[in-house]
C-alpha positions in Angstrom: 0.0 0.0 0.0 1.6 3.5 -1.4 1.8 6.0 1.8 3.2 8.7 0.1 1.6 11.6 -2.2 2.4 13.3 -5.1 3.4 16.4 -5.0 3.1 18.7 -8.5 4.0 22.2 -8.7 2.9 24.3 -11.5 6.0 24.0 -13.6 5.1 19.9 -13.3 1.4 20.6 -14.2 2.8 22.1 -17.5 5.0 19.4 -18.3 2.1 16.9 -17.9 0.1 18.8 -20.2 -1.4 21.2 -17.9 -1.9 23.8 -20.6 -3.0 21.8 -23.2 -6.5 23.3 -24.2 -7.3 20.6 -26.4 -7.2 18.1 -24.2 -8.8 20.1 -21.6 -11.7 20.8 -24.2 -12.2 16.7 -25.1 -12.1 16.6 -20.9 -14.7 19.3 -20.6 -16.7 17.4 -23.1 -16.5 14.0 -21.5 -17.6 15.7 -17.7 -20.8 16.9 -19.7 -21.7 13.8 -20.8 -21.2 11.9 -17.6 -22.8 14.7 -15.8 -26.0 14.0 -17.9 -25.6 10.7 -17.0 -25.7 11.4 -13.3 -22.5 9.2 -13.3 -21.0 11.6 -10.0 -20.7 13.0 -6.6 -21.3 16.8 -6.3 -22.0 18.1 -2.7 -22.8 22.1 -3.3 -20.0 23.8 -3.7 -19.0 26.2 0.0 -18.0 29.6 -0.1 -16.4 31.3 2.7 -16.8 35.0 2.7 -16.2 37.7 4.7 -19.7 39.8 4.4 -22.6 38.9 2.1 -22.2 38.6 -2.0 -20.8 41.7 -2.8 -18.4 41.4 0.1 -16.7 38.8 -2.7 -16.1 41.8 -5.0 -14.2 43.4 -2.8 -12.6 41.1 0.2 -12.8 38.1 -1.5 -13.9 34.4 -0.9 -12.8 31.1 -0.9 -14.6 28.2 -2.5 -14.5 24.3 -1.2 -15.3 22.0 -3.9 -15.1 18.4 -3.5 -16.5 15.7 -6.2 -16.3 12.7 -7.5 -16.5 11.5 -11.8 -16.9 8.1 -12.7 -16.8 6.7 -16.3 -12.8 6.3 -17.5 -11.7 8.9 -14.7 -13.0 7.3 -11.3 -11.3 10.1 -9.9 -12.4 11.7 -6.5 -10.3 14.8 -4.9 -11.1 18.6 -4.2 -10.2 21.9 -5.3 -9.6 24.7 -2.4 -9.1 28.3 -4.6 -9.1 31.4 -2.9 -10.0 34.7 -4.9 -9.0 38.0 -3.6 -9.1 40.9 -6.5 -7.1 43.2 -4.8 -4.1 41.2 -4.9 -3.1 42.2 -9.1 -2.6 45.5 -8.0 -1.6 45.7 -4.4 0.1 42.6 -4.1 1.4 41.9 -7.7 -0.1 38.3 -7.2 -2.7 36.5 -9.0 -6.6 37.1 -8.1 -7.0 33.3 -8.0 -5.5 30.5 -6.6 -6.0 27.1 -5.8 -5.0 23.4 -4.5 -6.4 20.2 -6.1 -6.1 17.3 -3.6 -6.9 13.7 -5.5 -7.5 11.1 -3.4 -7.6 7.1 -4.8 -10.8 6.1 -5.7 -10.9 2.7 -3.6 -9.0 3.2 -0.4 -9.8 7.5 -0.4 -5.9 7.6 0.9 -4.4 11.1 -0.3 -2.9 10.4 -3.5 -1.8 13.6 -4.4 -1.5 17.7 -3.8 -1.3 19.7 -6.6 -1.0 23.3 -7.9 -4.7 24.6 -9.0 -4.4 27.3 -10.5 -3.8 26.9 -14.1 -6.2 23.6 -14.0 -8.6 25.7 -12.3 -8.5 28.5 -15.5 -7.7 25.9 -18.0 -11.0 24.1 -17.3 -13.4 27.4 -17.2 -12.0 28.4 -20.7 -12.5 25.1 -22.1 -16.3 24.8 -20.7 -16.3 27.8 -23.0 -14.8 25.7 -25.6 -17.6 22.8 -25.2 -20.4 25.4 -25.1 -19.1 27.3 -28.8 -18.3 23.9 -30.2 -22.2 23.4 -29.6 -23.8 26.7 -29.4 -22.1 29.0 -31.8 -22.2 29.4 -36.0 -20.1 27.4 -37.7 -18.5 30.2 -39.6 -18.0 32.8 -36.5 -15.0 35.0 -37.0 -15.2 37.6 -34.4 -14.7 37.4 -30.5 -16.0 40.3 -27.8 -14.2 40.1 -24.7 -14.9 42.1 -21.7 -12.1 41.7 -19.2 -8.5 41.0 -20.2 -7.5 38.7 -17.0 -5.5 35.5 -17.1 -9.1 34.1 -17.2 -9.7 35.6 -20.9 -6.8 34.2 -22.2 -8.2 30.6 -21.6 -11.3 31.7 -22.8 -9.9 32.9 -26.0 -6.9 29.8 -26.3 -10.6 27.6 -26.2 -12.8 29.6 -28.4 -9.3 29.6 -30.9 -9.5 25.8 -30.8 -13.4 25.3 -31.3 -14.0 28.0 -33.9 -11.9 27.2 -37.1 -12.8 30.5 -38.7 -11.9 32.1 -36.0 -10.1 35.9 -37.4 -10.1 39.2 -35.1 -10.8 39.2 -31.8 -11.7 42.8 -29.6 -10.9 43.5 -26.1 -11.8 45.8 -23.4 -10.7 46.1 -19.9 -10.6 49.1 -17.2 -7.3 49.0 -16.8 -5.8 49.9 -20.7 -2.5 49.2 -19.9 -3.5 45.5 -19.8 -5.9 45.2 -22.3 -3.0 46.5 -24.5 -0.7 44.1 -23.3 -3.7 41.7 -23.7 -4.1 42.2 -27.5 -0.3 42.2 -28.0 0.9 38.6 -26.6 -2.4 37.1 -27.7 -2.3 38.0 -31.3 1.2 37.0 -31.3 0.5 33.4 -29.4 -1.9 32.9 -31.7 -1.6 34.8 -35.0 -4.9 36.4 -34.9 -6.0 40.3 -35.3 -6.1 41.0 -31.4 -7.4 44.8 -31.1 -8.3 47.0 -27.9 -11.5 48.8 -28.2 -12.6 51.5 -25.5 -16.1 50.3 -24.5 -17.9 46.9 -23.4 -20.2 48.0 -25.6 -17.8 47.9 -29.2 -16.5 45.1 -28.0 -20.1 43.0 -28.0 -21.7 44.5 -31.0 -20.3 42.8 -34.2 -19.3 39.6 -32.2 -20.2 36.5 -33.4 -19.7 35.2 -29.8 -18.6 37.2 -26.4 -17.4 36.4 -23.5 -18.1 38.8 -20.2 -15.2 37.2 -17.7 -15.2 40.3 -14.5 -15.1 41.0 -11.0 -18.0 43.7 -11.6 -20.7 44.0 -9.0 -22.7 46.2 -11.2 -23.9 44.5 -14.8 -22.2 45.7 -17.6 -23.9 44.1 -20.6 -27.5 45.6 -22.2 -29.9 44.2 -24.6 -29.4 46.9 -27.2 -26.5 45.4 -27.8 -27.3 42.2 -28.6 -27.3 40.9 -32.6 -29.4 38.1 -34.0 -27.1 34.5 -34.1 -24.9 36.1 -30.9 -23.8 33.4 -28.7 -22.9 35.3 -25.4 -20.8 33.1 -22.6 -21.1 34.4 -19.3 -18.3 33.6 -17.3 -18.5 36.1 -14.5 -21.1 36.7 -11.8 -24.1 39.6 -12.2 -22.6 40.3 -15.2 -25.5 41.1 -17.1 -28.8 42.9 -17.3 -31.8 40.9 -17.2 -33.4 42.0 -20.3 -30.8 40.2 -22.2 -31.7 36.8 -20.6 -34.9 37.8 -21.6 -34.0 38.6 -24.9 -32.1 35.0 -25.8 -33.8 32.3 -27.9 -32.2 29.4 -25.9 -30.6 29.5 -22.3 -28.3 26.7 -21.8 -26.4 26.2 -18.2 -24.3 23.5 -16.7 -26.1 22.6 -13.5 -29.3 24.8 -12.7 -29.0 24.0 -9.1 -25.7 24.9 -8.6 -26.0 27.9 -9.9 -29.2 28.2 -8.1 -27.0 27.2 -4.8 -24.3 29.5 -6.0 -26.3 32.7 -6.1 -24.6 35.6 -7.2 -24.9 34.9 -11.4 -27.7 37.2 -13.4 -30.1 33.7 -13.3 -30.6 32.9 -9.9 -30.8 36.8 -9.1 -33.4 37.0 -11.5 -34.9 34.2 -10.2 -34.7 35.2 -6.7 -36.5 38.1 -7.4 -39.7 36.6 -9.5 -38.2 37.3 -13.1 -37.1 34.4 -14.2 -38.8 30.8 -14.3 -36.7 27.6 -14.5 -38.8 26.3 -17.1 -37.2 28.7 -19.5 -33.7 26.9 -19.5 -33.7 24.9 -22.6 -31.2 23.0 -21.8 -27.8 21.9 -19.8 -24.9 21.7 -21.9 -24.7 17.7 -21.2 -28.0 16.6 -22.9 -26.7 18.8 -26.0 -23.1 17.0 -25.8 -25.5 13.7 -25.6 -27.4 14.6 -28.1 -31.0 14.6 -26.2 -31.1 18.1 -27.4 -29.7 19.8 -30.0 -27.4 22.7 -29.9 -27.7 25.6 -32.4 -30.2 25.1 -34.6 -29.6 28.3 -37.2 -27.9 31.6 -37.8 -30.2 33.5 -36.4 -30.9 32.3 -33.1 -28.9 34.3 -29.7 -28.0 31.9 -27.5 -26.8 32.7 -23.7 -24.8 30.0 -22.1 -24.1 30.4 -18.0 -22.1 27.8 -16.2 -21.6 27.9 -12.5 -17.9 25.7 -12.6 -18.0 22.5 -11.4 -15.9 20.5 -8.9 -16.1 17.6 -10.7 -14.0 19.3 -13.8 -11.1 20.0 -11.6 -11.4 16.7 -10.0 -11.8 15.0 -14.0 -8.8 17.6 -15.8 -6.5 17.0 -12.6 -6.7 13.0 -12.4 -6.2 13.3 -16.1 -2.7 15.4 -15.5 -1.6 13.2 -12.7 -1.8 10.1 -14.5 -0.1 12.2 -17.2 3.2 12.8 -14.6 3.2 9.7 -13.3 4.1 8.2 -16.5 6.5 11.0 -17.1 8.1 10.2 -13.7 6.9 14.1 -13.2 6.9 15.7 -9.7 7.7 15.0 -6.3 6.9 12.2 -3.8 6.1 13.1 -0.3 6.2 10.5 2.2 2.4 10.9 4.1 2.5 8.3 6.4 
């Protein structure tokens, strides 16, 4: 019986294919489909704040995620990720960060510890991925995206890899300075037109799909806006006024509960306050990726996808990268016991 775990830093979760968005998108995909297929264990996700919702915007939180996947993953763990947005600017560190514990799926001994954060990113871009490879025109050529975090860039690396047309991308950001620096290593990682526009506003209108990925506690994103055959992915929180939900031919989520349990994205505030009924979701993303519903039907259609991030995607990406570095001989054994 093994009594030691495996430690991986971030360098090692590279090296076992921790940024590969391709793999994290056929991941993604898989999770979906199991999900449909109830094949899991997700307790509601916890969130230790330090005030009430919009305390988060400004102190912070941390979220406790635990799950279990079955299928070819049998994987069972937790992701701890802290989010604090002051720390960019006053601290020079990243907003997020995170620890994946995996633990083995028969004996539930520790198995291994492992850096988070870029799974943690990695993942919600490729959701993203999964939901556009469903949800948005074959032919889309232009991206919107409102925010220039690290999150963004996983967004767009995902939306690269699912839309093959895929030409100019627009960004906008508060901050200038890095929605410039944004546009400039993008476009050169990925040989794309990468350009910086001045307003959420001209960086929605013209998209085929956009991507809302903030800290905002105010929404940012109006109805006016919106264009027929628009697929709008909203990564953030109350990102969004409700008349666009309102206006969108198909609303597809991952898990209406969770983000019902969740609480702080434009649906369940809606619904919290009387204007929005369940039965409106067309779908979750699963019983498209299954085929029990269909995706995008035509051109003209606006579709608004929200997910809520799942523990069991951390849980599936990570046992995916572990199994990776152990047959790399990747990372470092700690004795536990």
């Amino acid at each position: 019986m093994n009594n030691s775990i495996l430690f991986l830093n971030q360098e090692s979760i590279i090296k076992s294919g921790g940024d590969d968005i391709k793999q994290a998108i056929e991941v993604m995909e898989e999770v979906y489909s199991l999900h449909n297929k109830k094949d899991y264990v997700l307790p509601p996700k916890t969130v230790l704040r330090w005030g009430d919702f919009d305390s988060e915007s400004t102190r912070g939180r941390v979220n406790s995620m635990p799950a279990s996947i079955g299928g070819a993953f049998n994987s069972v763990g937790i992701k701890w990720i802290g989010s604090s947005p002051t720390n960019p600017e006053k601290y020079n560190l990243p907003r997020a960060s995170a620890i994946i514990v995996l633990n083995d799926y028969e004996t539930f001994i520790p198995k291994a510890v492992m850096d988070g954060m870029l799974i943690s990113a990695l993942r919600t871009g490729a959701n993203s991925g999964v939901a556009a490879k469903y949800l948005a025109k074959k032919d889309s050529k232009t991206v919107g995206l409102v925010g220039a975090g690290a999150q963004s860039k996983t967004q767009l690396l995902a939306l690269n890899q699912v839309l093959p047309k895929l030409e100019n991308v627009k960004i906008f950001d508060l901050n200038v300075d890095r929605a410039e620096a944004f546009s400039k290593e993008m476009s050169e990682r990925l040989n794309l037109k990468v350009e910086t526009v001045n307003s959420a506003e001209k960086a929605v209108k013209g998209s085929d799909v956009f991507v809302t990925a903030t800290v905002t506690k105010e929404p940012i994103i109006k109805a006016e806006w919106i264009e027929k055959g628009m697929l709008y992915l909203h990564v953030g929180s109350h990102e969004s006024h409700f008349d666009v939900i309102h206006k969108a031919d198909k609303i597809v989520v991952d898990d209406w509960e969770e983000l019902k349990h969740r609480g702080v994205e434009t649906l369940p505030i809606m619904f919290e306050q009387g204007e929005f009924d369940p039965e409106n979701i067309y779908g979750q993303i699963g019983e498209i990726v299954n085929n029990i519903k269909k995706g995008r039907e035509n051109d003209e259609e606006f579709i608004y996808f929200n997910s809520v991030g799942m523990g069991i995607q951390d849980v599936a990406l990570a046992s995916v990268i572990y199994e990776n570095a152990m047959n790399k001989n990747i990372g470092k054994e700690l004795e536990l016991f």
